[in-house]
N, C-alpha and C positions, 0 to 999 in steps of 0.2 A: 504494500500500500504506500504510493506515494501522497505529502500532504507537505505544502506551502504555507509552514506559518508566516504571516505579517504580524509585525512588531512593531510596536509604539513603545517609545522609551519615554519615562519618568523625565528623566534631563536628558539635555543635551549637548552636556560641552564635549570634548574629545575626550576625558576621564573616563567619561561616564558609555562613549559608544565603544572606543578599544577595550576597556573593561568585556561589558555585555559581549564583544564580537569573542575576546581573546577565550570567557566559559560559555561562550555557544560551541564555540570551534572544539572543543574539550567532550563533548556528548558525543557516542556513538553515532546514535542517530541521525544526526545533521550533517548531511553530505554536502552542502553549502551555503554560505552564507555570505549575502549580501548586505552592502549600505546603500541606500535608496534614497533618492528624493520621494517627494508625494505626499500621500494621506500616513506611510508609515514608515516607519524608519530602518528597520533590518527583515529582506526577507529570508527564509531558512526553506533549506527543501531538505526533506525530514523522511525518511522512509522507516518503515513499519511492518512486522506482520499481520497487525488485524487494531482493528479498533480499541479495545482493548489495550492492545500495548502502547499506543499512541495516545489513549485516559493517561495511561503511565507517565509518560513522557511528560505531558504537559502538566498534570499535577506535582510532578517529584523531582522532574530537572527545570526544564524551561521557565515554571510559575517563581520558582527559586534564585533563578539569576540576577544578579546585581541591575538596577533599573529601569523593571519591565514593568509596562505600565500595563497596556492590555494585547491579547494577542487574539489575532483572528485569524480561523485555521480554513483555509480553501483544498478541498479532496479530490486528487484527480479521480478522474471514470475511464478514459480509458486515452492511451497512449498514438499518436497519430504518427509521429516522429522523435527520433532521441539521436542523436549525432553525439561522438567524444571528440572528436577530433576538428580542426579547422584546415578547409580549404584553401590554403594560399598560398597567390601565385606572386 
């Protein structure tokens, strides 16, 4: 199961996002994480066995991190394309 948390931080000086990036980056789970413009400030793509483990996640690591204000979690359904690599010429 993959799942895209968005992240709102509490503050936002540089403390307080290298902090949050440096124990997002530290979970298993989080295969990447972004700093964002927009509505929210880090987003994480978060893979999962089942819903269940992802309750986990978000209750025991992620709700825990140094200034996370709220997180909004978007579930993929189904996968159209996934590329690792970049094309350049």
């Amino acid at each position: 199961m993959t799942v895209f948390a968005q992240i709102q931080l509490k503050e936002h000086q540089q403390k307080a996002l290298l902090s949050f990036m440096n124990e997002a980056s530290k979970i298993s789970e989080v295969m990447e994480c972004y700093h964002m413009t927009g509505a929210f400030d880090i987003l994480l793509k978060v893979c999962v066995k089942d819903m269940e483990e992802y309750t986990a996640v978000i209750s025991n690591k992620l709700s825990n991190l140094p200034f996370v204000g709220t997180i909004q979690s978007v579930f993929v359904l189904t996968e159209a394309k996934r590329e690792l690599g970049y094309d350049i010429q």
